[in-house]
C-alpha positions as CSV (number, residue, x, y, z in Angstrom):
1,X,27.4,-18.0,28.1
2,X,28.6,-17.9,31.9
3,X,27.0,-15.2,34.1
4,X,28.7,-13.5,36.6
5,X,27.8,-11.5,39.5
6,X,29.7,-10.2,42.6
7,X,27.8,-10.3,45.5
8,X,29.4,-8.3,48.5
9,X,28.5,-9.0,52.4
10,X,30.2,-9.4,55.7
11,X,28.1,-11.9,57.0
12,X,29.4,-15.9,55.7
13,X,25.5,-17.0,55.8
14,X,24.2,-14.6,53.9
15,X,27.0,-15.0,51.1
16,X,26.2,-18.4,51.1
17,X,22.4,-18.3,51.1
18,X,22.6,-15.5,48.0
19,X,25.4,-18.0,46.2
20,X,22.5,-20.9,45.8
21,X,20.2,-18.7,45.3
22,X,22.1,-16.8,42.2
23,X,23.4,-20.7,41.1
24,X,19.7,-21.8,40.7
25,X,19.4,-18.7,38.7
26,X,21.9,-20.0,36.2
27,X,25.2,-17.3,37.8
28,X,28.3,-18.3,38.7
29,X,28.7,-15.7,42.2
30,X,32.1,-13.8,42.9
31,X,32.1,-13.9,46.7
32,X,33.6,-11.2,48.6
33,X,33.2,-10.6,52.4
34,X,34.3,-6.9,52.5
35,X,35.0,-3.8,50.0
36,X,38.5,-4.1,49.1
37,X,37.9,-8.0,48.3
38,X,34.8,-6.7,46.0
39,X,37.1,-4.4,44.4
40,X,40.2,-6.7,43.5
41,X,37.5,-9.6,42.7
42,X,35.6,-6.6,40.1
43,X,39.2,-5.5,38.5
44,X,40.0,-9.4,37.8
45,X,36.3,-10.8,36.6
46,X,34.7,-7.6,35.6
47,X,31.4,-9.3,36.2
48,X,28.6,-6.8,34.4
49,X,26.5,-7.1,37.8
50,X,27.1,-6.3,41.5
51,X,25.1,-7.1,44.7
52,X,26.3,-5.7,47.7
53,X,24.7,-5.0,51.1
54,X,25.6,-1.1,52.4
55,X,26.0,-1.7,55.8
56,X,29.8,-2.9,56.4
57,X,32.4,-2.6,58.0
58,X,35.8,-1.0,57.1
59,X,34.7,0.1,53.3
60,X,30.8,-0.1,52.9
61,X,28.8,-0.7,49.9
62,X,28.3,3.4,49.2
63,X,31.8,3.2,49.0
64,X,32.2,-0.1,46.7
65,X,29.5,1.1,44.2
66,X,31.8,4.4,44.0
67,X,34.8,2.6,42.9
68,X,33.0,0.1,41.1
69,X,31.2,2.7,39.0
70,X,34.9,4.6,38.2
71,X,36.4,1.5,36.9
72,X,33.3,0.5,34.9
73,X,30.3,2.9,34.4
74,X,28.2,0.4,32.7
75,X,28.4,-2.0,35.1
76,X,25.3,-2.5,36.9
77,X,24.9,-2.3,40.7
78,X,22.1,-3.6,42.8
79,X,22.3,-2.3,46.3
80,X,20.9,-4.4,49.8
81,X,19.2,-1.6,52.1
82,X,17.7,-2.3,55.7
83,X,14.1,-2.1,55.4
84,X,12.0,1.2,54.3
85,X,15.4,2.8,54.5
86,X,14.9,5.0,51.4
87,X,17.3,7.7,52.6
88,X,20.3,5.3,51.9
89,X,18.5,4.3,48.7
90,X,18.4,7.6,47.0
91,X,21.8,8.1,48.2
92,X,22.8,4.8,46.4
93,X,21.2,6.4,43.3
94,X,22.7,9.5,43.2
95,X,26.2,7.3,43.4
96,X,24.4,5.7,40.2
97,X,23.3,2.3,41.6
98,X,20.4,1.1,39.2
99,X,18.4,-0.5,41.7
100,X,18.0,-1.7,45.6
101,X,16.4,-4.3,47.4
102,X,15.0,-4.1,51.1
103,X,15.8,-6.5,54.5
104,X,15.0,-8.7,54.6
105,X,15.5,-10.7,51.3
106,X,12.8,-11.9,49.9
107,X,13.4,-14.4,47.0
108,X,10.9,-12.8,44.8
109,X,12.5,-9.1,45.2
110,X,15.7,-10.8,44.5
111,X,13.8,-12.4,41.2
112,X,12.8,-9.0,40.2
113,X,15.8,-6.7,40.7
114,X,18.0,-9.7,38.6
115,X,15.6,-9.6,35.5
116,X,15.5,-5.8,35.4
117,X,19.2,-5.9,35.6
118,X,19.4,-8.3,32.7
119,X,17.3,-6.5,30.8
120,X,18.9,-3.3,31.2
121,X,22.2,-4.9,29.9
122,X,20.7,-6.4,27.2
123,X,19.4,-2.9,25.6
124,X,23.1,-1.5,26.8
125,X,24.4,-4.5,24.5
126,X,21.6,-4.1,21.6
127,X,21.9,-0.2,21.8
128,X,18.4,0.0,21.8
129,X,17.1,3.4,22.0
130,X,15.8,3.9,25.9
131,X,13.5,6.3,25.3
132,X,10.9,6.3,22.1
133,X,7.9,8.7,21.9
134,X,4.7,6.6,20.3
135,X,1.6,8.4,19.6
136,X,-1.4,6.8,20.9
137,X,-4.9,5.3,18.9
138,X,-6.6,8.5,20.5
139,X,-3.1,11.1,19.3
140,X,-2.0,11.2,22.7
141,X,1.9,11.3,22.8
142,X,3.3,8.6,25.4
143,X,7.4,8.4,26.1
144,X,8.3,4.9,26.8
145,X,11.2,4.7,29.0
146,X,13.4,1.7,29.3
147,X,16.9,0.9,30.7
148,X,18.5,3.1,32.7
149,X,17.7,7.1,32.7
150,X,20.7,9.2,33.7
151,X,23.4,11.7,32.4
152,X,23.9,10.0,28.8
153,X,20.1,10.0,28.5
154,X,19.5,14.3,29.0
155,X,19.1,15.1,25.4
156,X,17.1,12.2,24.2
157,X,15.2,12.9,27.6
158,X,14.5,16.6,26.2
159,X,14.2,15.7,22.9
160,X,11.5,13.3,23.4
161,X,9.4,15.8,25.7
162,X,10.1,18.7,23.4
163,X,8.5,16.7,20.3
164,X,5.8,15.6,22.5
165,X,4.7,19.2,23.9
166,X,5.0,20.4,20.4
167,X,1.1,19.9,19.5
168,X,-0.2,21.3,22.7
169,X,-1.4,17.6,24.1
170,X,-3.4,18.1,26.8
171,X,-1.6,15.5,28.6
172,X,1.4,12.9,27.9
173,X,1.9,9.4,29.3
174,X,5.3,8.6,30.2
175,X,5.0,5.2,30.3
176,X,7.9,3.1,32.3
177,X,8.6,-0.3,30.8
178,X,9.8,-3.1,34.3
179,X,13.1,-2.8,33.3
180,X,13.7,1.1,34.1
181,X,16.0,2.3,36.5
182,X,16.7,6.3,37.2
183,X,19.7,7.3,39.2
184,X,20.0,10.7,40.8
185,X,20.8,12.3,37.9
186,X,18.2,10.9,35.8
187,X,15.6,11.9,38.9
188,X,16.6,15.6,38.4
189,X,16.3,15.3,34.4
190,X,13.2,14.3,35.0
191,X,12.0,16.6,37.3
192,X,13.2,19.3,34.8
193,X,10.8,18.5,32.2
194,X,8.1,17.4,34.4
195,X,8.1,21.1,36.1
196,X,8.1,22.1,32.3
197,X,5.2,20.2,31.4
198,X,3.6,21.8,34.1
199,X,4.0,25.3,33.2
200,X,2.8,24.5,29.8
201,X,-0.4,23.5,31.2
202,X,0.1,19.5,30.2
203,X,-0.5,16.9,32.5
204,X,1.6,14.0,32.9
205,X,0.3,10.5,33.4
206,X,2.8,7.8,34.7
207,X,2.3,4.4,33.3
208,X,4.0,1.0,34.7
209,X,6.1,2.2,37.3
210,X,7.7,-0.8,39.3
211,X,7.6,-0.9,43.0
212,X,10.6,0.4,43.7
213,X,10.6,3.4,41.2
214,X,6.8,4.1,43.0
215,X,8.6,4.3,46.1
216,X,12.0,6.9,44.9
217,X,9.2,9.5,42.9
218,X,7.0,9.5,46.0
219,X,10.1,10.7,47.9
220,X,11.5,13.0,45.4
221,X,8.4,14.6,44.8
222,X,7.9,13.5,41.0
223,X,4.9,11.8,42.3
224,X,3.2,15.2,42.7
225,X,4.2,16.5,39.4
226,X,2.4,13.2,37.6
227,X,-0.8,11.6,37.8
228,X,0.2,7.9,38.6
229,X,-2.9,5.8,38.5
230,X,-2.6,2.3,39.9
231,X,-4.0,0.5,36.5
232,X,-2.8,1.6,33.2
233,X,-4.9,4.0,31.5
């Protein structure tokens, strides 16, 4: 099966690098040099996966993933951020971009951010259940979260932690799988039930959390609402 993916930026040489890079990676690449091209290009291909830079002129990427996320809401949206910019990145999430990569490209972030995409799509396609609570070897409830985490997933999200604080655990593991994303919504559903956790007296442990996710919760504060050990526990 042919895979799409627009990739959006005003600069010819960087189209062109990220075009060989996405063919060796088996996609055929929509090219589009501003926002409004990247928007007629989405209407006509409707390609399940977007790259585009932010910075740019006349319509910039905030703007693109906007309209790209009214005409399809499943479609999933990488954004290109200048480097340790994580201002524009939580803005991107909040728009509901599931993930971002740094400049300068690196071919291995690149690697990563297309195989999270694909497997988010996958479970959309499947309709796999994003979040499942397990109960460990030693009865401690652990959420595993995968796909995306936002609006849609509020009451699964409160079921699950409802069901896990129902035996009085003295801790649960939320344990991300490398596929997760969690938008700006999802961030505050999150929050919500970790504050709650808190007030019950249980501790969360965070288990698996890519780079990028590591970098969002520090800024948002989730960190210090979890314990996030570097190894899994």
């Amino acid at each position: 099966m042919e895979k799409k993916i627009l990739v959006v930026d005003d600069e010819p040489a960087t189209l062109e690098m990220l075009e060989l890079l996405l063919g060796a990676y088996g996609y055929t690449a929509l090219l589009a040099l501003d926002g409004q091209k990247a928007i007629e290009l989405f209407e006509q291909e409707r390609p399940p996966l977007v790259l585009t830079d932010v910075k740019m002129p006349v319509m910039d990427g905030m703007e693109v993933l906007s309209r790209i996320k009214k005409i399809d809401p499943s479609a999933e949206v990488i954004v290109i951020t200048g480097h340790g910019d994580m201002d524009l990145a939580i803005e991107a999430l909040n728009l509901d971009a599931t993930d971002f990569i740094n400049k300068p490209l690196q071919r291995e972030a690149l690697d990563r951010a297309l195989k999270r995409a694909e497997e988010r799509i996958r479970l959309t396609q499947d309709k796999e259940n994003e979040i499942t609570l397990e109960i460990s070897d030693q009865g401690v409830p652990r959420l595993v979260i995968r796909g995306s985490i936002g609006a849609a997933s509020e009451t699964a999200l409160e079921h699950a932690f409802s069901q896990a604080r129902e035996s009085r655990p003295d801790r649960i593991i939320m344990r991300f799988s490398d596929n997760a994303a969690v938008n700006g919504v999802g961030i505050a559903l999150l929050t919500q039930q970790l504050v709650a956790c808190r007030n019950a007296g249980v501790r969360v442990v965070v288990e698996g959390v890519n780079e990028n996710l590591r970098k969002i919760f520090d800024v948002v504060g989730i960190s210090k609402l979890t314990s996030m050990p570097d190894a899994p526990m």
